[in-house]
Structure formats: structure tokens, C-alpha cells
C-alpha positions in Angstrom: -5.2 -29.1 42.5 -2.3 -27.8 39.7 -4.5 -30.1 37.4 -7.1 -27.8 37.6 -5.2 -25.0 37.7 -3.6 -25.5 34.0 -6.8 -26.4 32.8 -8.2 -23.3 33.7 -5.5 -21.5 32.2 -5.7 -23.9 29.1 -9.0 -23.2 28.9 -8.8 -19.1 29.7 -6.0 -19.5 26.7 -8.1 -20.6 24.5 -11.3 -18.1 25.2 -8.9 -15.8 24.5 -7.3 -17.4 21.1 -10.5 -17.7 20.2 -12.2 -14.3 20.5 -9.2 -12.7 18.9 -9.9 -15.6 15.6 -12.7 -15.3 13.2 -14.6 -18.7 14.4 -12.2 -20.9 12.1 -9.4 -20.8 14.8 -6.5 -19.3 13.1 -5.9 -15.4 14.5 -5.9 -12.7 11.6 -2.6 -11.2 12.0 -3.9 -8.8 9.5 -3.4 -4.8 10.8 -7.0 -2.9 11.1 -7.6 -0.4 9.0 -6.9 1.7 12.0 -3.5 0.6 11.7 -1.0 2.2 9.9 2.5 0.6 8.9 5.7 2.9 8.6 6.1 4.3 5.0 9.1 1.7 3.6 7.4 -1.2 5.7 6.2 -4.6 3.9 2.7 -5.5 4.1 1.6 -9.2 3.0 -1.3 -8.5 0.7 -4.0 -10.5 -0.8 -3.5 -11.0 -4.7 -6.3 -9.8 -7.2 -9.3 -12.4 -6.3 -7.8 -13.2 -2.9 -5.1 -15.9 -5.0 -1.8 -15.6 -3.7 0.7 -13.3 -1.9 1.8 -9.8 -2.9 4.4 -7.9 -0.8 3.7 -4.4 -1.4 6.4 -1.6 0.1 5.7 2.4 -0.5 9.2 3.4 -0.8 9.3 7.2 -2.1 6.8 10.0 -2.6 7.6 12.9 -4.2 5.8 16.1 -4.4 5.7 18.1 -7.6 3.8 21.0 -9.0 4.8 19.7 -12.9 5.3 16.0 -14.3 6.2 16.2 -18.0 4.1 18.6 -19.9 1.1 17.9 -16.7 0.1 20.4 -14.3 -1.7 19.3 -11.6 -5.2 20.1 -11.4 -5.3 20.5 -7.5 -1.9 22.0 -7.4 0.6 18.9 -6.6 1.3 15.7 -8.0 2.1 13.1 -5.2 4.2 10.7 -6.6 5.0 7.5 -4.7 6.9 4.4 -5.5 6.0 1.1 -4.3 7.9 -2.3 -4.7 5.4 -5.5 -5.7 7.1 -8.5 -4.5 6.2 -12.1 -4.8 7.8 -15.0 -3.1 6.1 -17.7 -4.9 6.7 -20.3 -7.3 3.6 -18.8 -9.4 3.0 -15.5 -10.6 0.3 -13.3 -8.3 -1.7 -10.4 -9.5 -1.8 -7.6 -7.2 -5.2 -4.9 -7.1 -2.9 -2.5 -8.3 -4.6 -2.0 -11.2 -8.2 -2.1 -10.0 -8.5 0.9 -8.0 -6.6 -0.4 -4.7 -4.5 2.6 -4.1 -5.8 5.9 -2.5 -4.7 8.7 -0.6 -6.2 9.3 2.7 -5.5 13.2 3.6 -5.1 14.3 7.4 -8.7 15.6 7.7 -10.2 11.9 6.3 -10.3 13.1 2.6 -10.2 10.1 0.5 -8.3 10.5 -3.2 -8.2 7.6 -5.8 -5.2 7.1 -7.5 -4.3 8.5 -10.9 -7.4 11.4 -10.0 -6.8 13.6 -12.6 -6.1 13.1 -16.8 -2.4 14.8 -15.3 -1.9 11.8 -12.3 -3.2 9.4 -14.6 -0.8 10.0 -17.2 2.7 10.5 -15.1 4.6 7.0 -16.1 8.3 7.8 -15.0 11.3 6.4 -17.0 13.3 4.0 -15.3 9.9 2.3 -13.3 7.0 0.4 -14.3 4.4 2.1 -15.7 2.1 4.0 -13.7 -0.4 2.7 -11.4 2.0 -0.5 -10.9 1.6 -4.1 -13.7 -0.8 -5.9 -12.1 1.0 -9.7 -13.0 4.1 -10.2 -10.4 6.3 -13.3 -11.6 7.3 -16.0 -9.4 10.4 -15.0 -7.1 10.7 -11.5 -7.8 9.6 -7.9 -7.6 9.3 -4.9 -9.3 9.0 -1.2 -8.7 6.0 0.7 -9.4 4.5 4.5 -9.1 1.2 5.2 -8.1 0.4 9.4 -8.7 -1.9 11.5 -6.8 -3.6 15.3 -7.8 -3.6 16.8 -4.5 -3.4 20.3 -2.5 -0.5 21.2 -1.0 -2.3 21.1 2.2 -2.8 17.3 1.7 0.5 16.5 1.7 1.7 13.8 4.3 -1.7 11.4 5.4 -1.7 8.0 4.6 -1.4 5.8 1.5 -4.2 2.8 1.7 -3.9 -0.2 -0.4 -6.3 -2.4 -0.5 -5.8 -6.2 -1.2 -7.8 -9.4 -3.1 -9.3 -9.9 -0.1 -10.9 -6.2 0.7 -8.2 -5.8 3.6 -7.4 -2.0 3.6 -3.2 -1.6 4.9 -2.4 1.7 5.6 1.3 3.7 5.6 1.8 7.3 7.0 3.3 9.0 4.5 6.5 11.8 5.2 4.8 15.5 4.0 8.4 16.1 2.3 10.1 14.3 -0.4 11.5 11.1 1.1 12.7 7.6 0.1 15.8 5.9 -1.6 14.6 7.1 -4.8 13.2 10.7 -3.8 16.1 12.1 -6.2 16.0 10.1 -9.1 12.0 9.9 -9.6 11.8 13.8 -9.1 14.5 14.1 -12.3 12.4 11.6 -14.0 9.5 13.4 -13.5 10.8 17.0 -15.0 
């Protein structure tokens, strides 16, 4: 009788393994797109054409009404930073650079990066350049920004990025200035 019994619980285990799997057995650990990570938080991304592993991390966002000599056309740059890190022995490209960042506003608004000629320009001294270098060398990381032309009733939402492999990851983002770098990308930005 306890033979049958762990077979039926074997075999209630694996119904269950298996309708949480995409057919192939391994489980998608994945989040949904419903899902969104804590801003700071490291995701496991795809690379560009699904090759590889990017970590990607939004650390900071900043919110300014100027960058430079840009004004924002919507009334606020939102500027975040966001760490590209690869624990490889081969470089990985992230989507960085093809479109994979967006703002997602409170009311389901969605804003590409880099929106506006102002957004698409801000480049702050001290980081990578804008919208993140796609090419991440083997066993390391860098720090990029990623800008946004928003309202200023847009502010907070969610930050989507998504990966080689069309996986959207998703971070609530603070409404204020916030992150390790809040300071010194806001005096970069002046």
C-alpha cells in the first residue's frame, strides 16, 4: 500500500512539474510580464539573439526638467542607470541597443527609450554612453543610462526591458530621485 501511495505522489509531482514547464521538462523560472522585480534587483536576461547571459540591474533614476543644453519635450527627463553584467568566459550583447528599454507609466502608457531628440541625446560623463554599449566582455560589467521624455505625472511606473529572447522583466521604479548614484548623475546631468 505505501508503494502506491509514493507513486501517486510521484506521479501527482510530476503533473504538476510538468504543467508549470513548456513540454520540454525544464520549469521557466523566468518572471511574467505581470511580474515586477524591485528597482536595484538583478534580472538574468537573454543576450541580443537569445546567445548568452546579461545581468541587467536599474540602479538610479533621476528626474530632471534640463540635461545639458536639452529641455524635455514632455516636461521631464527620466534618467536611470542600469548595470550590464556578464559572468561569462565570452562577451554577450545585451538588447540594449535595439529598442529593449521602455517606460511603462501608472495608467499603462508605454514610452520607448531615448523618445525625444533631448532623451536621445543625454550621454552623462562618468557612464557609458546613453542607451547602454550593447557588447559586455567576459567577467565584467558596466554602467549604463537609459533617458526617458516624460510628464511629471508619469513619474514612478515601471522600467521593462526586454531580452534576446522576447522575455519582457519589469522593475517598479521610485517617483523621486533614488539610487547609489541619484547625486552624482543629477550633477552630471546639469
Amino acid at each position: 500500500m505505501r508503494q502506491v501511495a509514493r507513486a501517486s505522489v510521484l506521479a501527482a509531482t510530476c503533473l504538476s512539474l510538468a504543467a508549470c514547464s513548456d513540454g520540454d521538462g525544464k520549469s521557466d523560472p523566468q518572471p511574467s510580464p505581470h511580474t515586477a522585480l524591485r528597482f536595484g534587483q538583478t534580472a538574468e536576461t537573454a543576450g541580443a539573439g537569445a546567445k548568452g547571459v546579461a545581468e541587467i540591474t536599474p540602479e538610479t533614476v533621476v528626474y530632471v526638467d534640463k540635461a545639458g543644453g536639452d529641455t524635455p519635450e514632455h516636461g521631464l527627463f527620466a534618467v536611470v542607470t542600469f548595470k550590464a553584467g556578464n559572468r561569462a568566459e565570452e562577451s554577450v550583447t545585451t538588447t540594449a541597443a535595439q529598442g529593449a528599454f521602455r517606460w511603462k507609466t501608472l495608467d499603462g502608457k508605454t514610452i520607448k527609450a531615448g523618445n525625444s531628440e533631448g532623451a536621445g541625446n543625454i550621454a552623462p560623463v562618468g557612464f557609458n554612453d546613453g542607451g547602454g554599449k550593447p557588447a559586455v566582455r567576459a567577467n565584467t560589467y558596466q554602467v549604463n543610462t537609459v533617458a526617458f521624455d516624460i510628464t511629471s505625472v508619469e513619474k514612478g511606473g515601471a522600467l521593462v526591458y526586454v531580452d534576446g529572447d522576447g522575455v519582457a522583466f519589469r522593475w517598479k521604479v521610485p517617483s523621486r530621485n533614488s539610487g547609489p548614484a541619484a547625486n552624482a548623475l543629477k550633477s552630471t546631468l546639469k
